[in-house]
VOZARO-809550 format. One record per residue (C-alpha): residue number from 1; residue in three letters; x, y, z. Coordinates in Angstrom, 3 decimals. Each point is the difference from the previous one (the first is absolute). Example, Ala and Ser with C-alpha at 12.3 -4.5 7.8 and 13.67 -1.06 7.14 Angstrom:
% residues 2
- n, res, X, Y, Z
- 1, ALA, 12.300, -4.500, 7.800
- 2, SER, 1.370, 3.440, -0.660
//
This chain:
% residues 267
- n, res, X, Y, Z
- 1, UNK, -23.977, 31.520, 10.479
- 2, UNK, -3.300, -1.239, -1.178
- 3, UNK, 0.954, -3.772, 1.914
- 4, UNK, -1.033, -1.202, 3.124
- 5, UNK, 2.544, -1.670, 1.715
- 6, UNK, -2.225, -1.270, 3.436
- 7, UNK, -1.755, -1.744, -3.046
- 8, UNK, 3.251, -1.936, -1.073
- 9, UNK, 2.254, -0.835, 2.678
- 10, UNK, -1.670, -2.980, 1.891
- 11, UNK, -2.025, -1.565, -2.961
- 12, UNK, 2.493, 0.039, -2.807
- 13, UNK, 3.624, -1.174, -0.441
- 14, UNK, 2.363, 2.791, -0.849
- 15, UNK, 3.077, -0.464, -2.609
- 16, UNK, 2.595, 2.668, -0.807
- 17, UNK, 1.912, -0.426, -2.833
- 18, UNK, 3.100, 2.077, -0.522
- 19, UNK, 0.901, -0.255, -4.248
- 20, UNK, 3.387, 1.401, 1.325
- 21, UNK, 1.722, 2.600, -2.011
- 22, UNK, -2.954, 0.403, -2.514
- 23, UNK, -0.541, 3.481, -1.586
- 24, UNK, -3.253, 1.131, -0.680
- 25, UNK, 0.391, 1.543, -3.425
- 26, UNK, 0.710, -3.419, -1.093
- 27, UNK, -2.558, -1.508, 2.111
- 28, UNK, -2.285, 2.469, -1.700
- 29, UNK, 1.010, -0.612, -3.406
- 30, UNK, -0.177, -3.046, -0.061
- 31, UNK, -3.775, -0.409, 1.344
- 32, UNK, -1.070, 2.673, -1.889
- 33, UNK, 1.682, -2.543, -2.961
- 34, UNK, -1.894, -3.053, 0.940
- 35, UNK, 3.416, -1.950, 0.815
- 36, UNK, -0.589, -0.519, 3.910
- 37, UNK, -3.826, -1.450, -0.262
- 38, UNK, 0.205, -1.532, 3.583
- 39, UNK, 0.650, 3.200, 1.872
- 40, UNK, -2.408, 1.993, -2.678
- 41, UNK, -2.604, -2.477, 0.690
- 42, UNK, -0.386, 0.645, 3.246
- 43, UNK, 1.215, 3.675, 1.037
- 44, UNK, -2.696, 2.579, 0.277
- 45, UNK, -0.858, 0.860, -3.731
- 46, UNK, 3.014, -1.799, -1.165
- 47, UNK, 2.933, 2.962, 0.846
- 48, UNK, 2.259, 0.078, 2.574
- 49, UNK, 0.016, 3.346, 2.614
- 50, UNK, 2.225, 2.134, 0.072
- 51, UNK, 1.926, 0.632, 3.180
- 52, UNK, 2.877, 1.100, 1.825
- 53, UNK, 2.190, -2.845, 1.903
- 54, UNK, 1.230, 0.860, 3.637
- 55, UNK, 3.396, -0.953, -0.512
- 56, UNK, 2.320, -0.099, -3.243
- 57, UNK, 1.351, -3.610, 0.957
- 58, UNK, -1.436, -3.224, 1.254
- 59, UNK, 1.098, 0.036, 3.702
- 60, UNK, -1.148, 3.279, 0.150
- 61, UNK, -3.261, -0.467, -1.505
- 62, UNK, -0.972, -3.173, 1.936
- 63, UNK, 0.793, 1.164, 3.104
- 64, UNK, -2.540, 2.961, -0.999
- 65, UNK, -2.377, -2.228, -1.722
- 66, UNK, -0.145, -2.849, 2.991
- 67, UNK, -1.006, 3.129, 2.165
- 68, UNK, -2.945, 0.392, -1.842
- 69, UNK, 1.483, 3.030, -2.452
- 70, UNK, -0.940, -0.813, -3.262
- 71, UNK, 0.515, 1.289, -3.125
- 72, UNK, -1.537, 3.861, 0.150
- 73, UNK, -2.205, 0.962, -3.050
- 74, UNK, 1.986, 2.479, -1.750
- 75, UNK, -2.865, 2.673, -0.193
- 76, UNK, 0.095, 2.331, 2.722
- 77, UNK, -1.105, -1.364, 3.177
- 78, UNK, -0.389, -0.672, 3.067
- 79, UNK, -0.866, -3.519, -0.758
- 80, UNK, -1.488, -1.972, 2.755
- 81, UNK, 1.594, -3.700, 0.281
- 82, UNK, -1.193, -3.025, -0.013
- 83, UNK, 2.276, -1.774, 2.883
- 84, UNK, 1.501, 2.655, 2.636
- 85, UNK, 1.705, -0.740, 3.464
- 86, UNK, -1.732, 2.391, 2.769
- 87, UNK, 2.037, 2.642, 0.032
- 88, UNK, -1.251, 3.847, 1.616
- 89, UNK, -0.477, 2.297, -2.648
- 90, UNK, -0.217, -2.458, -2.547
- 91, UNK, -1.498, 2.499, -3.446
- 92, UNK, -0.232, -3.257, -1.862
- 93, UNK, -1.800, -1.943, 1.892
- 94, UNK, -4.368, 0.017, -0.757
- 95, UNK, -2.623, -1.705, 1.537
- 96, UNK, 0.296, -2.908, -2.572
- 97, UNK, 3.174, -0.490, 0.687
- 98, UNK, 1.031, -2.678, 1.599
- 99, UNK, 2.170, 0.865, 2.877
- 100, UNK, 2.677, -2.689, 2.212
- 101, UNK, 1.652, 0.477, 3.327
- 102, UNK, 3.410, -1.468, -0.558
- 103, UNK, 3.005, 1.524, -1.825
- 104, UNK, -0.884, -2.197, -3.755
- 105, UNK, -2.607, -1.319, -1.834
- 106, UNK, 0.940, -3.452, 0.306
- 107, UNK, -0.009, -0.085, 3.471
- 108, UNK, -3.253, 2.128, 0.345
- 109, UNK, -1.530, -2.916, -2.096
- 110, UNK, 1.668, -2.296, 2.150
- 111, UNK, -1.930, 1.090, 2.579
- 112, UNK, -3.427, 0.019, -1.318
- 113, UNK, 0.635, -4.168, -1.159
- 114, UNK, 2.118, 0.568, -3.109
- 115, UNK, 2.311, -2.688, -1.307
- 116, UNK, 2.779, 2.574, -0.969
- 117, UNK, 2.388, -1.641, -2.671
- 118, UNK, 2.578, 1.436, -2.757
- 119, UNK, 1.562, -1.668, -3.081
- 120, UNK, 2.619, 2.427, -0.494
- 121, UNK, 1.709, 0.201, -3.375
- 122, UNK, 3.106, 2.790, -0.048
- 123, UNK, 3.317, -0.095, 2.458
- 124, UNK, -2.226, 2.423, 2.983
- 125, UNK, -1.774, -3.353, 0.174
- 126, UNK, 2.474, -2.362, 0.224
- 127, UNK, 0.768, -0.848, 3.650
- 128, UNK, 3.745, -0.186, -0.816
- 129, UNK, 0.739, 3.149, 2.532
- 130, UNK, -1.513, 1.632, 2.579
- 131, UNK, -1.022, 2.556, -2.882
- 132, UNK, -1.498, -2.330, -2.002
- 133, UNK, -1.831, -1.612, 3.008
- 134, UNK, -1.606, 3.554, 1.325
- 135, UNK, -3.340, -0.241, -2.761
- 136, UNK, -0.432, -3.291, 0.007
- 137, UNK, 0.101, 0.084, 3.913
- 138, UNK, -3.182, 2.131, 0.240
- 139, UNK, -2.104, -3.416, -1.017
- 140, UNK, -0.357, -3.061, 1.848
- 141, UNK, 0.762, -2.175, -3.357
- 142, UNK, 2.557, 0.745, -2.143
- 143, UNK, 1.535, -1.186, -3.553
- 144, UNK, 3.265, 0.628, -1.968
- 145, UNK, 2.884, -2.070, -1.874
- 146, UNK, 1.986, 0.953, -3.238
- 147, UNK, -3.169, -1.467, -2.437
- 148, UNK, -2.405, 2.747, 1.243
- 149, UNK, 2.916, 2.536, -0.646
- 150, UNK, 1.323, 2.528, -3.061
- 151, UNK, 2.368, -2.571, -1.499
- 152, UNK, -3.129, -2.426, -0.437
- 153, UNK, -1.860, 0.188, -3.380
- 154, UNK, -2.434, -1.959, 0.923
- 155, UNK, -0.150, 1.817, 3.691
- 156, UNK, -3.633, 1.026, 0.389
- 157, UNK, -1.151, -3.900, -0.827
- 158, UNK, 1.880, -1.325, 2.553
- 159, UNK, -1.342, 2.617, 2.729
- 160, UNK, -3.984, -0.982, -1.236
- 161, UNK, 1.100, -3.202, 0.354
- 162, UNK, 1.040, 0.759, 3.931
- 163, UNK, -2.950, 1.668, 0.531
- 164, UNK, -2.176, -2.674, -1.460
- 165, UNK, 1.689, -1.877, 2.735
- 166, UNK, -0.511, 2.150, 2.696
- 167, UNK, -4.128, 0.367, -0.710
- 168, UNK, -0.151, -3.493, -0.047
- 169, UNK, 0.948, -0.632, 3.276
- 170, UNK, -1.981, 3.101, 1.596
- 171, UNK, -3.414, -0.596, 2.033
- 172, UNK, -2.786, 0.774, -1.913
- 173, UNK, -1.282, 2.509, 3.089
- 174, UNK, 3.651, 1.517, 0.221
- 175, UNK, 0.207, 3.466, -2.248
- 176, UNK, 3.082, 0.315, -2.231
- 177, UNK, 2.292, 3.247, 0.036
- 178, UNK, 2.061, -1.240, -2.767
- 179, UNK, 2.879, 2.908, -1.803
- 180, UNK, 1.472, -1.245, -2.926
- 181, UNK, 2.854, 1.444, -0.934
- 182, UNK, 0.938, -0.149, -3.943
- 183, UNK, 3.290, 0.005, -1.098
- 184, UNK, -0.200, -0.712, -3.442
- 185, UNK, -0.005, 4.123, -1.334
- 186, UNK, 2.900, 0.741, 1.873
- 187, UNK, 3.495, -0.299, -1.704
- 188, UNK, 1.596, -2.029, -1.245
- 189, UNK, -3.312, -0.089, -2.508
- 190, UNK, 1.463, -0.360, -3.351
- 191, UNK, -0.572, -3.586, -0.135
- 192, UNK, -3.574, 0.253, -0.362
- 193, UNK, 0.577, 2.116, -3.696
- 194, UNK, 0.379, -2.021, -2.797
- 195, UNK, 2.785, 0.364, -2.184
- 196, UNK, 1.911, 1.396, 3.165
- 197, UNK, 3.144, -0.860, 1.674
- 198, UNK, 2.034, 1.089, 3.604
- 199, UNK, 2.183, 2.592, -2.566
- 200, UNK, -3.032, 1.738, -1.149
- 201, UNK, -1.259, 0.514, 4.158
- 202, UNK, -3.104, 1.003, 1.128
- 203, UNK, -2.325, 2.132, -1.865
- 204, UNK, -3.637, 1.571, -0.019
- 205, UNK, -0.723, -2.759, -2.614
- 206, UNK, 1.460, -2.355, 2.158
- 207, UNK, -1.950, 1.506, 2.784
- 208, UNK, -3.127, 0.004, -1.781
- 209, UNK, 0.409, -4.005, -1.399
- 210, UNK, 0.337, -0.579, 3.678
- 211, UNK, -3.464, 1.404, 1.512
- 212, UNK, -1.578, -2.004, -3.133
- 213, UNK, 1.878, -3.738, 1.530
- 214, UNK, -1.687, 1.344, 3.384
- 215, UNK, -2.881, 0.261, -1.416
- 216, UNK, -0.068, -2.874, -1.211
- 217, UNK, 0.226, -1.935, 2.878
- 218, UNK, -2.134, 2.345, 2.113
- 219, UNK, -2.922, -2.053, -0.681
- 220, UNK, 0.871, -3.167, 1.783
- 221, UNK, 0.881, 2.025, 3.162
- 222, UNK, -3.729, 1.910, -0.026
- 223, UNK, -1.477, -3.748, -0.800
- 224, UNK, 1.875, -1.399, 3.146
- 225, UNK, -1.846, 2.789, 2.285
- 226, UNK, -2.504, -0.557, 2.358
- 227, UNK, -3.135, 1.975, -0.469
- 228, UNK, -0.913, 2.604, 0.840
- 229, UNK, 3.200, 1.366, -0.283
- 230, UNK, 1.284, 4.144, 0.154
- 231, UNK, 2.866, 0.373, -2.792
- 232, UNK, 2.456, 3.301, -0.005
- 233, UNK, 2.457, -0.536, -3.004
- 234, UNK, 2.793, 2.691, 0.156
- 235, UNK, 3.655, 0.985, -1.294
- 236, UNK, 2.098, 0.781, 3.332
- 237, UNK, 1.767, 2.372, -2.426
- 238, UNK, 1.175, 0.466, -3.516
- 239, UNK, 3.579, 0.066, -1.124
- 240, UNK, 2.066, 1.956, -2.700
- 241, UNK, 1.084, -1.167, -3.327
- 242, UNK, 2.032, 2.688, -0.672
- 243, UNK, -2.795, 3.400, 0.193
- 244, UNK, 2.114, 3.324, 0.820
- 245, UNK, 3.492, -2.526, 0.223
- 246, UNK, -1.574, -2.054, 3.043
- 247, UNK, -0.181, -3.669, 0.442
- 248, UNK, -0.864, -2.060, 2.098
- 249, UNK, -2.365, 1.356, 3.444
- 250, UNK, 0.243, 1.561, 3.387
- 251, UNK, 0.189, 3.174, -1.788
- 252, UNK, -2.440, 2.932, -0.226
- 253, UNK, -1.499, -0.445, -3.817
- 254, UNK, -3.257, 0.029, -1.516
- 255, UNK, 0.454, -3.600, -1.344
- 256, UNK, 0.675, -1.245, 3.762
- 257, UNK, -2.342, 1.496, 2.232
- 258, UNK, -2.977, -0.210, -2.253
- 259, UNK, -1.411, -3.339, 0.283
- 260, UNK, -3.356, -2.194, -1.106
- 261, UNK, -2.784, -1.053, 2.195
- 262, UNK, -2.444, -2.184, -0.255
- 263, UNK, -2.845, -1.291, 2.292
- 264, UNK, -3.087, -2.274, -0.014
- 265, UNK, -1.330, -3.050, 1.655
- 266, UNK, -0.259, -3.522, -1.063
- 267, UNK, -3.177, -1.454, 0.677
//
């Protein structure tokens, strides 16, 4: 880890965006294609990283993720991480690291004068259960209702909108811990495939049309952020279109625990 964390927490606002269910050979493919140019435009040489999720399905990736365990770089490691609670005998933790004493990283932000706030977008966000309520509890602001969910086309506008919302009521002295969970990758997705319908389901094509509509709105949600500003753009997971007979996630496949990664910093 070439990053100096002590360097970023304090002085920059931090945002976490989740582009939930996203695979990272279509990720790939399609920067390497030219057909995301707001996430090529800004990740480090225009490709995504790739790297190995902690957990094969959103709950259990978040809960890792909020704890400070990122995505791991898929080379052999160890890989020293950016955010890590203390913990004795931590191997991944380096002297750029940035360490917390509290049990997440929302509240170990909290604590140092964070504004900690989440615009949730699929059901482990939704505050309908005590499920539902357990990530979005971690921050001291939290958003959900059915327009920031899967059944949403339009999904990921409304949740920029929110967020617009929620900057522009936050003191200019107050730093911003803002995740962003997107929803609009995960199924149902064939809506955002032209030509397609609810009998032909979800697809990689499908998949794919739907990381280039979150792409395209991307841009308004970088132009609403407050410089200087730390960005980490990940895929909690990937998900199965039908590889080796498996759909779907919370399985143990190539296609699900190998995920894109992406950071920089808005300035």
């Amino acid at each position: 880890m070439s990053r100096d964390m002590h360097g970023v927490v304090g002085s920059h606002d931090l945002l976490l965006i989740t582009l939930d269910t996203l695979r990272y050979d279509v990720a790939a493919e399609l920067a390497a294609a030219g057909q995301t140019p707001t996430l090529r435009g800004l990740l480090p040489g225009g490709r995504w990283e790739r790297r190995h999720t902690p957990g094969s399905f959103t709950y259990a990736a978040h809960t890792a993720l909020l704890a400070g365990f990122l995505p791991t770089p898929a080379s052999p490691g160890p890989h020293p991480r950016l955010f890590a609670a203390q913990f004795p005998g931590s191997a991944s933790t380096a002297p750029g690291t940035w360490t917390f004493d509290a049990p997440d990283l929302p509240s170990g932000l909290s604590a140092v004068g964070y504004h900690t706030v989440c615009v949730g977008g699929v059901g482990f966000f939704n505050k309908l259960s005590p499920l539902g309520s357990a990530l979005p509890g971690l921050f001291a602001e939290s958003h959900w209702e059915p327009r920031f969910g899967v059944t949403d086309p339009d999904s990921l506008a409304h949740q920029i909108d929110r967020v617009g919302e929620v900057i522009a009521r936050l003191p200019a002295e107050r730093r911003l811990f803002l995740l962003l969970n997107v929803a609009a990758l995960h199924q149902p997705n064939w809506f955002y495939l032209a030509g397609a319908s609810r009998d032909h389901g979800d697809t990689r094509e499908s998949h794919a049309a739907a990381l280039r509509h979150v792409d395209g709105h991307l841009g308004r949600l970088f132009a609403l952020m407050r410089r200087p500003c730390f960005v980490i753009v990940c895929s909690d997971h990937g998900t199965a279109y039908g590889e080796d007979g498996h759909t779907g996630h919370r399985l143990g496949h190539e296609v699900v625990w190998t995920v894109p990664y992406g950071e920089f910093v808005l300035s």
